[in-house]
N, C-alpha and C positions, 0 to 999 in steps of 0.2 A: 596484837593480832586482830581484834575484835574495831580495832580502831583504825586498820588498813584498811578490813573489808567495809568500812563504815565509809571510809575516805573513797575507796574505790567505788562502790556505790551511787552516791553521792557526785560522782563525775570530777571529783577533786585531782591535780595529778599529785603522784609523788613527786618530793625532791631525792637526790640524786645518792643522797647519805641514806636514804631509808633502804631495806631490803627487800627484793621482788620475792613474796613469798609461792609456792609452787602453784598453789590456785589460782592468783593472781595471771600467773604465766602461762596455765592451761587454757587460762577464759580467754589471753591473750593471743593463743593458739588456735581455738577455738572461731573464734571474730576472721582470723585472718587466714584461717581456710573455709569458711564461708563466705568471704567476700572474694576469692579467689575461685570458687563453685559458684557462684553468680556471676563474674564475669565471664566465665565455663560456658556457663549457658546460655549469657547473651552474646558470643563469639555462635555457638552453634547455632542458635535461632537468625542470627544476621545472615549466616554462610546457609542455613539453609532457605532463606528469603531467597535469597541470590542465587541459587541454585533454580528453584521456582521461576522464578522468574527469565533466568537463562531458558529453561523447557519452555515456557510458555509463547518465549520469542523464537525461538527456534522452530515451535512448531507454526508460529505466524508464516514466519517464513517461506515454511517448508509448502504450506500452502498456498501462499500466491504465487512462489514458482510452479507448483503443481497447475492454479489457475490460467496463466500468463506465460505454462512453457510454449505453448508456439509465436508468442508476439513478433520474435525475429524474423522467421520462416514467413509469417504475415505482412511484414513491413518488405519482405523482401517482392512477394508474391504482387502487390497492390500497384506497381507501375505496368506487369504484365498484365491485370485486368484493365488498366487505361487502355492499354494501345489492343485488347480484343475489343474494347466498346468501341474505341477510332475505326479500326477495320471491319467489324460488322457497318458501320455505316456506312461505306460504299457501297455504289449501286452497283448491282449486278449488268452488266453489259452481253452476256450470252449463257446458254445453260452450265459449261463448265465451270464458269467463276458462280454463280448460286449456287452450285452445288459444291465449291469449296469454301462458302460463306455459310454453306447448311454446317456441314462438320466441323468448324470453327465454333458455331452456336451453341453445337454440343459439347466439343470443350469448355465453352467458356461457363455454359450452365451445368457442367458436372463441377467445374473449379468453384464454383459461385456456393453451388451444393456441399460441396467437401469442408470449407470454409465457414459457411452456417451450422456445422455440426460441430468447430469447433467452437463456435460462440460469435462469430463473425457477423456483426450486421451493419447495413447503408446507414449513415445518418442521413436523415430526410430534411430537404432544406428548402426547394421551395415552397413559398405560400406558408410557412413558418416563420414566425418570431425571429432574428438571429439574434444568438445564442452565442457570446464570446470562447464559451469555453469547449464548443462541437463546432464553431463557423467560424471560419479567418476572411474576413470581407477586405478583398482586394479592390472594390471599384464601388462606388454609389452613385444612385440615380435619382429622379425625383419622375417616376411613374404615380399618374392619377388612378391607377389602377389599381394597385395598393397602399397600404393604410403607411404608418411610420415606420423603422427599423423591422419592417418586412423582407424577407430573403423573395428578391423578384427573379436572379440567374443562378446558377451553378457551374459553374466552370472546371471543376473538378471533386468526384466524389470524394466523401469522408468515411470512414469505417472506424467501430467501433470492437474492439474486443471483450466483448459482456458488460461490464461496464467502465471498462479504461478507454480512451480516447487515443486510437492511433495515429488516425489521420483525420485532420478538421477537413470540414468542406471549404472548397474554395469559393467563396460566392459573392453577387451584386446585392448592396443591398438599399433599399427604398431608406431616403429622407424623410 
């Protein structure tokens, strides 16, 4: 017996004739419900990583929908501010049409208003730098008047929702 537990010890295995004595078998019971409590636990620790981690993207989420819920309602809104900038710039030809281009002005500058409270702003383009990723340059020119890949036109405003890029500027830009 003295020479089992010496074998066991020692990391020797038994052969198949010898006899598992009860200690031997409890140690062996022992070992393999603690290695079964340690996979226990690194099961829980994994699943609750990934749980973590789920909340954390979810609440990502949840907030740049929260940031970015009107982008829709924005991207829809931004061809009717086109065509109030077109029609404010006819000219008034007798008092009635000025005074249906006054009240136009105030819609257009209460929408303009509504808009900037949600996060809404012009990206400013000329006499600025252009900027690939706020300017989509449909045309180039070569004016002495400005320096190199200077935005010289605008052909159509950009908007910006806080800091996401709805719509690029449409603009000329210098050589």
């Amino acid at each position: 017996m003295a020479e089992d537990k010496q074998l066991h010890e020692e990391g020797l295995e038994q052969t198949d004739d010898q006899p598992v004595t009860e200690e031997e078998a409890s140690f062996d019971k022992i070992n393999e419900l603690e290695q079964k409590l340690e996979e226990a636990e690194n099961s829980y620790l994994r699943l609750r990583a990934d749980f973590d981690n789920f909340r954390r993207r979810t609440q990502i989420e949840r907030e740049a929908a929260d940031k970015y819920r009107a982008q829709n309602l924005i991207s829809d809104l931004l061809p009717l501010l086109d065509n109030f900038e077109r029609a404010l710039k006819v000219e008034a030809m007798n008092e009635q049409t000025q005074s249906v281009l006054q009240g136009m002005d105030m819609v257009y500058k209460g929408l303009l208003t509504a808009l900037e409270k949600e996060g809404v702003e012009v990206i400013e383009a000329v006499g600025n730098e252009f900027d690939p990723h706020i300017h989509q340059a449909v045309m180039t020119d070569n004016d002495e008047n400005y320096g190199s890949n200077i935005v010289v036109e605008e052909f159509q405003k950009g908007y910006k929702l806080k800091d996401r890029v709805i719509r690029p500027s449409m603009v000329k830009v210098n050589q």
